[in-house]
N, C-alpha and C positions, 0 to 999 in steps of 0.2 A: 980827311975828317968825315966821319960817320954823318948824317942827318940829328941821329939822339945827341952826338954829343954838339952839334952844331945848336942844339934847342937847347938846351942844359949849359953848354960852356959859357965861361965867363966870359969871353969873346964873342958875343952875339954880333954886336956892332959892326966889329973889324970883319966878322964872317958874310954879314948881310952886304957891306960895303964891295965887298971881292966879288961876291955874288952879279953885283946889278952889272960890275964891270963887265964880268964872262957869265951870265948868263945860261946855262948848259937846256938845252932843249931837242936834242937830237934825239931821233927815234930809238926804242928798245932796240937790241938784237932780234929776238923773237915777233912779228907781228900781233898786233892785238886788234880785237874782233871790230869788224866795223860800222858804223852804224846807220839806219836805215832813213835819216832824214840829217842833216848838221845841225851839231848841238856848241851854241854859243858860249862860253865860260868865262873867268876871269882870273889869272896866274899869278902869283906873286914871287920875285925872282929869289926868295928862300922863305925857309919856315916860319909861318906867323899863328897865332892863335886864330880860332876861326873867322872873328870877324872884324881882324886887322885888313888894311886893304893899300897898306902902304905902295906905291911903285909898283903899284898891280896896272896888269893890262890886260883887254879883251882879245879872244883869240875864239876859233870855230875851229872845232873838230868835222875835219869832211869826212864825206861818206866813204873816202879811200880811204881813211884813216890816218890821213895828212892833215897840220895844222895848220891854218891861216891867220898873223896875226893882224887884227885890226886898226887899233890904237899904239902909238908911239909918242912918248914925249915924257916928260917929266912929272907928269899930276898923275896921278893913281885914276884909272878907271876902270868900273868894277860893277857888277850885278846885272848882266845883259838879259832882256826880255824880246824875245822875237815880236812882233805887229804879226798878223792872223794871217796874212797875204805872205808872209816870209821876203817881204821885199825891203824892211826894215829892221832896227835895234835900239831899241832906247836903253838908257844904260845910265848911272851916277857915277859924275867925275868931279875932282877937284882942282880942277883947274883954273878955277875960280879963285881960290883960296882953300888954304887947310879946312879953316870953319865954315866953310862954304860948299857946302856939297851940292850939286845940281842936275836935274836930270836935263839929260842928251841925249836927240835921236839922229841917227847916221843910217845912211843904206848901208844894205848889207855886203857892198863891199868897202865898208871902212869908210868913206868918202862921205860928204855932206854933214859935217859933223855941225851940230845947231842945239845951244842952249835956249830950251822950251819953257823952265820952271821960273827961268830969274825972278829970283826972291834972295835976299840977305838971309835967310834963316836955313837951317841944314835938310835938303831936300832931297828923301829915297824911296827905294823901293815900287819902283814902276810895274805897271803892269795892264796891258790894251784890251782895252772891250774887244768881243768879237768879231764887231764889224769893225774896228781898227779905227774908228772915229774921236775914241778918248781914252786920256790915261789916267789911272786912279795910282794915289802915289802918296807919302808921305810926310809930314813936313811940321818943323817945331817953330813954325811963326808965331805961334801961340804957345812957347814953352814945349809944353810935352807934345808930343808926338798925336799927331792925327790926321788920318786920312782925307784927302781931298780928291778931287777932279777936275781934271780939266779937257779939253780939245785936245786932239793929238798937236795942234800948233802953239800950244802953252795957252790960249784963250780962253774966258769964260772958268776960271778956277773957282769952284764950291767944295767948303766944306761941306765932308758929310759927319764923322764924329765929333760927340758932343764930352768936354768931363773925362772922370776916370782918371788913371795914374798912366793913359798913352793907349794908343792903339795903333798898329802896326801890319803889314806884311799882306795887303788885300790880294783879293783873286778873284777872276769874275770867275761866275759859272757862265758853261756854252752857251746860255740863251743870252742871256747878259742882263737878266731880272735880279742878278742878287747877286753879292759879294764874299766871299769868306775873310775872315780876318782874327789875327788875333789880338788881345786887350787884355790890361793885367789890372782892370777894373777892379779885381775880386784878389786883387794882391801879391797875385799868383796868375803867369800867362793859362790864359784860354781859347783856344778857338770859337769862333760866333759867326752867324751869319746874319746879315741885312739885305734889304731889299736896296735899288741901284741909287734912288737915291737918299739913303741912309734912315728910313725907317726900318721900324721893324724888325729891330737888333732881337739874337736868340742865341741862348749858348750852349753850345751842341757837347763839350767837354769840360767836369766837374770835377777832375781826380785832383788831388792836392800839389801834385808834382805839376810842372810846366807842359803846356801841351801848344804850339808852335808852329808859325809858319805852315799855313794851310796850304792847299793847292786842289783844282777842281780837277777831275777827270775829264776828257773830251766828249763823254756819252753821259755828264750831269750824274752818274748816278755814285759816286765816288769821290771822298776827298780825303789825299794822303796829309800826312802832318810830321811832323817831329815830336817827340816825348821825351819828357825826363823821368817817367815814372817806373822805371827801371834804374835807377841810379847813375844812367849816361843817357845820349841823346840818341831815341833808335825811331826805326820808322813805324807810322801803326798807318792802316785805311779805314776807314769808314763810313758811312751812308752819311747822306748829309741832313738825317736828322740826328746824326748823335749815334745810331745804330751798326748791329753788325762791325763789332770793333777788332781789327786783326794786325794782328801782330806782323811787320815784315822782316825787320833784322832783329839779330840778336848776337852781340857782340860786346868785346868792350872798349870796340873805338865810339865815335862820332860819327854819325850818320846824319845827316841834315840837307836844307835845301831841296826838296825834289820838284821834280817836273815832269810832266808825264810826255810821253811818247805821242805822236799825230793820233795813232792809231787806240791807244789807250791799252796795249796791250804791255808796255816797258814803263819803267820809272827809273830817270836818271839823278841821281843824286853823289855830292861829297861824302868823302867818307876818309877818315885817318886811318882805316884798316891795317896798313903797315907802313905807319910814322906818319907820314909829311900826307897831307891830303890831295886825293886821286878824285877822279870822278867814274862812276860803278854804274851798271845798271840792273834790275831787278825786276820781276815779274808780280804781279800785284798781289798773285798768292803766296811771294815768298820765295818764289824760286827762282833757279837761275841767274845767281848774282854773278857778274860780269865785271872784270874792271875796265874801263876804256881808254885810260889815260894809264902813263908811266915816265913822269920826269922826274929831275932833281925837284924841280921849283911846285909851288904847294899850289892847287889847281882847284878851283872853288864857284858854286854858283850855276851849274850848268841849268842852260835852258832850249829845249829841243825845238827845233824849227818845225812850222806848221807845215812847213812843204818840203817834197826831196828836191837833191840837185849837189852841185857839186862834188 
């Protein structure tokens, strides 16, 4: 059975189930291009919507273009963010409970796994200042969604958003003075920027369509996003005052998730370009899209390591 009709048939279930049994994750026939630092992901063992994350696990793409996978067990873990030193991973798991989503950090080889967030309420979306000292992260202890911070050892947690209908998805910039994030305050997501600790909110994108999941460049001067204002979700960049707005894909899959390369020169991101979601890479003017991945299983979230090796 196809992938289409495995998303489509009435046997979702029975398909998904067969799935987790056998697994298929064996390399293409043809090699695919490799990458220049390891970029950490998270697989789910058949086709989900994007951001289903059932029975998902983290895995790293090495620079051979061999895969490592990190987590094993029964709880779904999912949305890996490298620490700046590339000697860690924090990542949201449920292994807590279904309603309980939590971030965890683990070295980077799988080992040391340590819930940091514990809190009863649904905790995501990690993501490490650049001296690696604290993680700014997500969490509806308060109902809707709003960004916090805390120590990289779960200590010392502050909110910093206030209100609004949620605010979601932070990013530091390289110095670590100020956040990107998006907030569907105005009804409709937008990207915004505050200072670290949570003044000084500004919203950098006004289009009526959803604009998503920011991410900063490594040289500050760039932040890619996701858009719906093309009718599907494609990539755009631009200056972080709002300027210089550029178009990356243009397609009519799903493109989402990016993250940019050490060097600032690549952007890796999800994409359904044909069926099931791979992870690509792309060049900030648009060029040179790349796929990196090629499995059965639907391959989501990539996030590139600040340093090479493996």
């Amino acid at each position: 059975m196809n992938r289409r009709s495995a998303r489509h048939g009435s046997l979702l279930l029975g398909i998904a189930a067969a799935l987790l049994a056998s697994c298929d994750r064996s390399p293409p026939d043809a090699p695919l291009p490799t990458a220049a630092a390891p970029i950490a992901f998270h697989s789910v063992p058949y086709w989900t919507p994007r951001y289903q994350v059932a029975n998902s696990a983290i895995y790293v793409l090495n620079t051979d273009g061999s895969e490592t996978r990190l987590t094993d067990g029964s709880a779904s873990d999912s949305y890996p963010k490298w620490s700046p030193d590339g000697s860690r991973i924090a990542f949201v798991s449920t292994r807590d409970g279904d309603d309980n989503w939590q971030i965890y950090v683990m070295d980077a080889s799988g080992s040391n796994q340590v819930n940091v967030s514990n809190n009863r309420a649904l905790e995501y979306g990690p993501t490490w200042s650049p001296d690696g000292s604290k993680i700014a992260f997500v969490s509806t202890r308060e109902n809707l969604g709003q960004i916090y911070v805390m120590n990289a050892d779960g200590s010392d947690q502050t909110r910093l958003t206030e209100g609004g209908l949620g605010n979601y998805a932070p990013s530091w910039s390289p110095d670590g003075t100020r956040l990107a994030f998006m907030s569907s305050r105005d009804r409709n997501l937008d990207v915004y920027v505050m200072d670290a600790d949570g003044s000084n909110e500004t919203r950098l994108t006004t289009h009526p369509a959803d604009d998503s999941v920011p991410a900063w460049s490594p040289d500050g001067r760039s932040i890619v996003f996701e858009s719906m204002r093309d009718g599907n979700s494609e990539l755009y960049v631009m200056a972080p005052d709002g300027s210089d707005l550029t178009r990356l894909t243009e397609n009519s899959a799903t493109d989402s998730n990016p993250s940019w390369s050490p060097e600032g020169d690549k952007i890796v991101f999800e994409s359904s370009l044909f069926d099931n979601f791979e992870i690509y890479s792309i060049r900030p003017d648009g060029s040179d899209l790349v796929r990196m991945t090629m499995n059965s299983t639907s391959d989501h979230a990539p996030s590139w390591s600040p340093s090479r090796g493996r």
